[in-house]
C-alpha positions, 0 to 999 in steps of 0.5 A: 845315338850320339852321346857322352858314352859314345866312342872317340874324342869328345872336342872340347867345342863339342855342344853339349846336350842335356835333358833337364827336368823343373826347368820352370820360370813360372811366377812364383815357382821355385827360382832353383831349376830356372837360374840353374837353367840360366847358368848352364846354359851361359857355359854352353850347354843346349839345356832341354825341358824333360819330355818322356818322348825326348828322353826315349828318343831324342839326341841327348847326352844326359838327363838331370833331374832336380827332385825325382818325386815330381816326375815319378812320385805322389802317386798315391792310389792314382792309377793314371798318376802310376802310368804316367810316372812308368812311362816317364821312368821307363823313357830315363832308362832307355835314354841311359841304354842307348848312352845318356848319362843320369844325374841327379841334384840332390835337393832332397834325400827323401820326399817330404810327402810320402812316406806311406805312399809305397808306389813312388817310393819304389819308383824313386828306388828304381830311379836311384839305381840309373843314377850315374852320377849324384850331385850333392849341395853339402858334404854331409848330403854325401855322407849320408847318401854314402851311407845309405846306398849298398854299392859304391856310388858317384857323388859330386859336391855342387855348392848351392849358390847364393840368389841373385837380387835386382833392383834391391828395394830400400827396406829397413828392418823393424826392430825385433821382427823375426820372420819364418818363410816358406810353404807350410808343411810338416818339416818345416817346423812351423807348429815348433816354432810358435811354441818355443816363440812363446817362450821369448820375450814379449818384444818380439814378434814374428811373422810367418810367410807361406801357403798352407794346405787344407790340412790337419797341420795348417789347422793345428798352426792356425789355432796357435797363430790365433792364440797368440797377439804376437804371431802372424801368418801371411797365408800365401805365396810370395812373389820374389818381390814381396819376399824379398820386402819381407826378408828386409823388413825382418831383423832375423830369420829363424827356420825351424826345420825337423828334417832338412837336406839343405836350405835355399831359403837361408841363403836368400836370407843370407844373400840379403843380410839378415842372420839366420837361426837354424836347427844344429845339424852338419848341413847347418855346421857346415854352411856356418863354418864357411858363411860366418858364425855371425850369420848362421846362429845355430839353435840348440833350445834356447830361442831367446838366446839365439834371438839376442845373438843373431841380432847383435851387430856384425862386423863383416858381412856374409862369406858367399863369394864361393856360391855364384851361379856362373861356378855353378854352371862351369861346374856342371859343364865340367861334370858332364865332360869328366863323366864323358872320359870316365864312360870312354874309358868303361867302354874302352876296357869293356871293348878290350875285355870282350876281344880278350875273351873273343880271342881265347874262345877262337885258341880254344876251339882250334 
């Protein structure tokens, strides 16, 4: 089967293809996997959608995968989720036997669901040992996956890019309106939130926007949403349209978060102009130091402070010159072709490796 690892010159004309799992356009899906599709695709990479037959069998030279959990994870007590995850596992590791390289964006080190869900944890280990290649979205991404992994690893940086606005609607921001945004869960911080909320000044309000779940969680945000004249949830999810209104019409943009690898939804708000206020961590330190201090306020407990600062006027608008999608794709064209060398030089050794040995068992049998 042709591929990356296979032997001779690679031309530089030569199409590439690759296997992509969360290739999705679906309204109100997550807009990642679809415009990293666009843009790969705008390189001249023949991007795929993932299909366990395609990967056992098809004429690929790599598989990426966006989020790991979604094809081999949220089994649960499921037997049926648990052979339909093997099946998909299994077609990953005989598409890397037959020369497919493996790579994985890291959007998340951990899934935010599954923490007792045994299965899909080892699953995703098993996942992570065919991994050729991770691409990270911060540096900090990398030291911790470094950190964690028992062996020496292959990890590229891939900068998230900002999100692409068409037709921007004239919407201007209501004066001390704070917004938070994206699906309720746990890590989020939502519960977090509103209690530190409370404790700003009565000028301002905030809105939350996102579905919730029919979980203790939601129930527990409900109750302090209810409790609180100047809190509001939108319980739903927002079509781009209705989020990018919803992101003009805030002053600011506080995301709360107790776990995060990285952040699309800053950069959205970012993209559009609005200050974001964030948990002080490196992911957020980092996205600071290139953005702008202006921009990326970092909350370290005081919420009325951070409040008051991120509102305050900007002289210079958002450094995101550095995160566009056409970068991004050049940059994935260049993985796959740097990762191609480095596979035929692995099989060049190995090739010379094994006449040297073939060579001194023929002197010894003489």
């Amino acid at each position: 089967m042709p591929a990356l690892r296979a032997q001779g010159p690679v031309p530089d004309r030569r199409v590439l293809r690759l296997l992509a799992a969360s290739t999705t356009n679906a309204p109100n899906a997550n807009a990642f996997p679809s415009l990293w599709t666009q843009a790969v695709r705008g390189v001249g990479v023949d991007v795929q959608p993932f299909a366990a037959g395609r990967a056992a069998f098809g004429d690929f030279d790599a598989v990426h995968v966006h989020w790991p959990d979604e094809l081999f994870g949220r089994i649960g007590r499921d037997p049926r989720r648990f052979a339909r995850c093997s099946v998909k596992l299994a077609s990953v590791a005989l598409a890397r036997s037959h020369g497919a390289l493996i790579f994985w964006t890291v959007h998340n080190l951990e899934p935010h669901d599954s923490s007792k869900d045994f299965a899909s944890r080892w699953m995703l280990r098993i996942f992570e040992g065919l991994v050729d290649e991770f691409w990270v979205l911060s540096r900090s991404t990398e030291l911790q996956l470094r950190q964690r992994s028992k062996s020496d690893i292959a990890v590229r940086h891939m900068k998230h890019p900002a999100y692409p606005v068409i037709d921007q609607p004239e919407v201007e921001a209501e004066s001390r309106r704070v917004l938070s945004f994206g699906e309720v869960r746990a890590y989020r911080g939502y519960v977090e939130l509103c209690g530190a909320f409370r404790q700003a000044s009565p000028d301002w309000t905030l809105q939350i926007a996102g579905r919730g779940r029919q979980d203790s969680y939601s129930k527990d945000l409900d109750s302090l949403v209810q409790g609180s004249p100047r809190i509001t949830w939108c319980d739903e999810r927002l079509s781009d349209e209705q989020l990018v209104t919803t992101i003009l019409r805030s002053e600011v943009v506080v995301l709360f978060y107790q776990r995060v690898t990285n952040s699309g939804a800053a950069l959205m708000a970012l993209t559009l102009h609005r200050p974001v206020i964030v948990p002080d961590t490196e992911v957020f330190r980092e996205l600071q130091a290139e953005v702008g201090a202006d921009w990326v306020h970092l909350y370290t407990g005081d919420l009325e402070a951070s409040l008051r600062s991120a509102t305050a006027p900007k002289s210079n608008a958002p450094r995101l010159d550095d995160r566009t999608w056409d970068k991004l794709g050049h940059a994935v064209r260049n993985a796959l072709k740097d990762r191609a060398r480095a596979g035929r030089r692995v099989s060049a050794r190995n090739k010379v490796s094994t006449a040297l040995l073939r060579l001194r068992t023929a002197r010894g049998q003489q």
